[in-house]
C-alpha positions, 0 to 999 in steps of 0.5 A, a space after each residue: 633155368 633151361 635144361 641146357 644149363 642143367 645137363 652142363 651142369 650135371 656132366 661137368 660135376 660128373 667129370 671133376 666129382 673125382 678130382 673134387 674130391 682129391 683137392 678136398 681130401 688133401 686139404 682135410 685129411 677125412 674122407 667124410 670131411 672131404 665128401 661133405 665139402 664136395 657136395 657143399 660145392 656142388 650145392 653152392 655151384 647150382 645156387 649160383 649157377 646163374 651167375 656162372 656166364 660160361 661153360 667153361 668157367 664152371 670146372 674153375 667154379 666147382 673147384 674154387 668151390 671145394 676149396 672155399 668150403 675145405 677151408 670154412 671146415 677148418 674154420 670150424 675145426 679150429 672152433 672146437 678143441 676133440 679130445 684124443 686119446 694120445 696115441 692119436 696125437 703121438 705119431 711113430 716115427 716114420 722110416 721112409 716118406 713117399 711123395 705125398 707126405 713131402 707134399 702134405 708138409 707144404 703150406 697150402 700156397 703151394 700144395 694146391 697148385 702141384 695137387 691141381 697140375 700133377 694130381 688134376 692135370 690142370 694147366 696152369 690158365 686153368 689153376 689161375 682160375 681156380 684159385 684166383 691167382 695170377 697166372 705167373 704166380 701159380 706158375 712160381 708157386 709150382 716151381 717153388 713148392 717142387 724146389 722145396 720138395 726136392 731139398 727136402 728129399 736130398 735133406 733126408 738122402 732120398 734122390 739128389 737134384 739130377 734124380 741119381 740115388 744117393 747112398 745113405 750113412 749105412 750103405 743102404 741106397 734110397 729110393 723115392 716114389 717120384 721123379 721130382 
């Protein structure tokens, strides 16, 4: 392997380590977990750096990477059953939500690509890549998952459609955390 390749290699998982990261936090929901899965990535990526023709085919590669290991841990996790106190399952009921919890309830289809575009600033050929998708399909997913974001919101009285604040049955007038 050259030192060409090498110094790409390092500089490119310099620059997305961080986003790297955020994808896999968003998928596991640990810090460690997360961690675990970018340096299996990055691992993965250097093994098979050979196979990677392109410079500019290695951020996509390092990102699809994170992802593929993200889900071999859910894999495993579904293999085992933690026991947890029950204050650990049991969540209090929450009085208001901010945009990542709107999106953490949506399925994986969707969440990544909004994670990747608005989080990452991907562009979508970038996203397409990523996720070995279409380009129309991630560009679809995004504007779906938006479109269910938006219901939700107006749904719990947080910002109608045009984005103007709607009162709530108290009077109270709510605010939300984006302009979605």
């Amino acid at each position: 392997m050259s030192n060409q390749n090498e110094q790409l290699f390092i500089e490119a998982v310099k620059a997305r380590r961080q986003a790297m990261w955020r994808v896999a936090y968003n998928l596991l929901h640990s810090d460690a977990d997360a961690e675990d899965a970018v340096s299996g990535a990055v691992e993965s990526t250097w093994k098979h750096l050979p196979r990677i023709h392109t410079k500019e085919a290695l951020p996509a590669y390092l990102m699809r990477s994170v992802i593929n290991a993200a889900h071999d841990e859910l894999r495993r996790r579904k293999r085992t059953t933690p026991i947890e106190p029950l204050e650990n399952v049991l969540e209090a009921p929450k009085v208001e939500r901010g945009i990542a919890d709107y999106l953490t309830a949506l399925d994986e289809k969707y969440r990544l690509p909004l994670l990747l575009k608005y989080d990452e600033e991907m562009q979508e050929k970038e996203i397409a890549a990523a996720l070995r998708l279409p380009r129309g399909t991630v560009s679809s997913r995004i504007a779906r998952g938006l479109d269910m974001i938006r219901k939700e919101m107006e749904k719990e009285g947080m910002k109608n459609a045009s984005g103007r604040n709607e009162e709530r049955p108290s009077g109270e007038t709510a605010h939300a955390s984006c302009g979605l």
